[in-house]
N, C-alpha and C positions, 0 to 999 in steps of 0.2 A: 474243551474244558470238561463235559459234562463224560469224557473218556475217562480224564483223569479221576474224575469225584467216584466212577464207577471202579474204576482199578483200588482205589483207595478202600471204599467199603470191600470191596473180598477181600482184601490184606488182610482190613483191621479183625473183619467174620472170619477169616480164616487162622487168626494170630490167635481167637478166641475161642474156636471150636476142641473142649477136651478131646475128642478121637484124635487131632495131630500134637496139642501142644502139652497133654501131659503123658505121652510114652516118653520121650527122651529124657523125662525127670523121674522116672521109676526105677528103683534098685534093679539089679539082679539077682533073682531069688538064690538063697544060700544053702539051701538044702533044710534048711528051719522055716518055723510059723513065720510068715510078713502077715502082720496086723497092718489093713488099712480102715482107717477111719474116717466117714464123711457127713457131716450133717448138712441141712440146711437145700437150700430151692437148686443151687447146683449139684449135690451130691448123687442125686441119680446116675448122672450124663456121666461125672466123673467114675461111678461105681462101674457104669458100662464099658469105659474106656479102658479103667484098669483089668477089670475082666478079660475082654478082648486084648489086651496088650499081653496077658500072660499066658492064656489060654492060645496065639499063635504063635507070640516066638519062644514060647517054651512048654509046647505039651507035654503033658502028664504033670505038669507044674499042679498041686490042688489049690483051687484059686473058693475060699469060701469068705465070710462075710456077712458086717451088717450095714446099711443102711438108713439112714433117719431121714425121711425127704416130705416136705409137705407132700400131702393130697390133691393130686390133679382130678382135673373132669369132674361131672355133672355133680353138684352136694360139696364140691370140695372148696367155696364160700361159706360154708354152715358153722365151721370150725370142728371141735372135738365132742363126741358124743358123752355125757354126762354118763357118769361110775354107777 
């Protein structure tokens, strides 16, 4: 039983991980700008992934971009610093 429970969590972590499960849902670059856009507590992982995903199977592709991702690490409970 506790094979099963364990076979099961990798699936579901690995059903979850963007490095596998959002390259098969990425265009192929057309020879124009691809605008990706991500916000938010997964957007990192994801910016990473699409990077890596363009950057190997299709070099010289220019993979630029932005980002909006919360603040990790040490202060990044404090919120946003006043203007």
């Amino acid at each position: 039983m506790m094979a099963l429970l364990e076979a099961a969590l990798r699936a579901a972590i690995s059903a979850a991980d963007t490095r596998t499960a959002l390259p098969p849902l990425l265009p192929e670059p057309t020879g124009g700008r691809l605008l990706v856009v991500g916000a938010g507590k997964a957007a990192e992982l994801m910016a990473q992934a699409v990077h890596h995903h363009y950057a190997s199977a299709y070099p010289g592709s220019p993979v630029t971009g932005l980002v909006i991702a919360p603040q990790r690490g040490p202060g990044a409970d404090k919120g946003l610093a006043a203007a």
